[in-house]
C-alpha positions as CSV (number, residue, x, y, z in Angstrom):
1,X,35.8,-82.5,30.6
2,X,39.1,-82.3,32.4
3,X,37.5,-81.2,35.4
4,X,35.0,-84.2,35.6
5,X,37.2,-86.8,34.7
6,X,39.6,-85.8,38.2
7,X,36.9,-84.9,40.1
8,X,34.8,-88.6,39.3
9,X,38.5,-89.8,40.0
10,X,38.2,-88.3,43.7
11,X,39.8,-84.8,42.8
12,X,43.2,-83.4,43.6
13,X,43.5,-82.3,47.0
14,X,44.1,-85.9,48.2
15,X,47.4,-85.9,46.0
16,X,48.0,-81.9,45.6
17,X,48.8,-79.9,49.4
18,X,49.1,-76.5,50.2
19,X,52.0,-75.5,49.1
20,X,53.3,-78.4,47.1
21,X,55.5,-78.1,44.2
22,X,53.8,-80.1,41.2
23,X,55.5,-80.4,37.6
24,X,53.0,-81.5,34.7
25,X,54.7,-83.2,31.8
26,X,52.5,-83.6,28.8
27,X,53.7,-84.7,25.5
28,X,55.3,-81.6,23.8
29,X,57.7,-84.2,21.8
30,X,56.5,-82.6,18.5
31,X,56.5,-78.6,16.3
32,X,52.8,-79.2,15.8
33,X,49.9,-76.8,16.2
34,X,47.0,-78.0,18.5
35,X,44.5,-79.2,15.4
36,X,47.3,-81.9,14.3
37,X,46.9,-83.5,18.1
38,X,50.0,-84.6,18.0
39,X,50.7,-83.6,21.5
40,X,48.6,-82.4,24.6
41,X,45.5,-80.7,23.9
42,X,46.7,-77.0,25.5
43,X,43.4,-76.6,27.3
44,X,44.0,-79.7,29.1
45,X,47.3,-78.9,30.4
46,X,45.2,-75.2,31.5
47,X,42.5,-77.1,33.0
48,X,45.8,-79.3,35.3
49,X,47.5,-76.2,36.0
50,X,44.2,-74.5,37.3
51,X,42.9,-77.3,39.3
52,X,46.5,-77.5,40.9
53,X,46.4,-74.0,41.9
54,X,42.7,-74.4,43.1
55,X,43.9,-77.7,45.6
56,X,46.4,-75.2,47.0
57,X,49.4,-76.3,44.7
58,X,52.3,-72.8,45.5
59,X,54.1,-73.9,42.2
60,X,53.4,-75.5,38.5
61,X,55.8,-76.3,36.1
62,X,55.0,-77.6,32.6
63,X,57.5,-79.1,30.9
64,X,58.6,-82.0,28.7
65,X,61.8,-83.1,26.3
66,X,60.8,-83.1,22.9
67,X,61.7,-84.1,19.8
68,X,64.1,-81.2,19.0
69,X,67.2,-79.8,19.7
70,X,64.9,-76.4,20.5
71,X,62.7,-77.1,22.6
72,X,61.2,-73.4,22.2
73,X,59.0,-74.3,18.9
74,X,57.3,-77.5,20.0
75,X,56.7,-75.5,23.0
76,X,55.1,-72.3,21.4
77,X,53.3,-74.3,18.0
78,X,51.7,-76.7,20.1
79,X,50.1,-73.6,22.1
80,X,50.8,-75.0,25.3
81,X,53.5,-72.9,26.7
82,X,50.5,-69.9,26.2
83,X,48.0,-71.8,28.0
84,X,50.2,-72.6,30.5
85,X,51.0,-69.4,31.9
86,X,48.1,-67.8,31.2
87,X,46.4,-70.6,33.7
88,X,49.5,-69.6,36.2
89,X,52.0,-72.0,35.7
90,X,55.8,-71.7,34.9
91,X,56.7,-73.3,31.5
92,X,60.5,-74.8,31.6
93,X,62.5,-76.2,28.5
94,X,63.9,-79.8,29.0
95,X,67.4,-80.0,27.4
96,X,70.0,-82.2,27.1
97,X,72.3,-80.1,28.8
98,X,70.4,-80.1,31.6
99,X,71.0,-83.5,32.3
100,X,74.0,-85.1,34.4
101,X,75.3,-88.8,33.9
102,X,75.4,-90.6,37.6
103,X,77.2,-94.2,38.1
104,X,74.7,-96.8,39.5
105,X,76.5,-99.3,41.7
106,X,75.6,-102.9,41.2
């Protein structure tokens, strides 16, 4: 399905180069297993990570802030850190501390 839906929309290699670093952020906001869809279907963030390695892509990252102060079981219950690497990509925990505060001039 995944697959069809990029490829009617023109596929990835006009957006996706050799070599390109590409970050997928699906919604992992919540400690759910897949059957509660209350984030990302796993095998649609596999079926991403895949067709960004197929267009050439040299890195994927998956990541996403959730809900929690650990990140780890919204990550692993939702089974998308699994489907992740097992389709090749890098998973990475968004946390707060992390994140830097930079003044924005008027």
């Amino acid at each position: 399905m995944v697959r069809c839906a990029i490829k009617a929309l023109g596929g990835l290699d006009k957006i996706v180069s050799r070599g390109d670093r590409i970050i997928i952020k699906p919604n992992i906001a919540w400690n759910q297993r897949p059957e509660f869809a209350a984030n990302t279907n796993p095998y649609v963030v596999a079926a991403l990570v895949e067709l960004c390695g197929e267009a050439g892509a040299g890195r994927v990252k998956v990541m996403d802030h959730t809900c929690s102060t650990n990140p780890e079981p919204s990550y692993r219950n939702s089974g998308i850190a699994s489907a992740a690497q097992q389709a090749g990509a890098e998973v990475s925990f968004l946390n707060r501390n992390r994140f830097r505060d930079f003044p924005i001039s008027d």
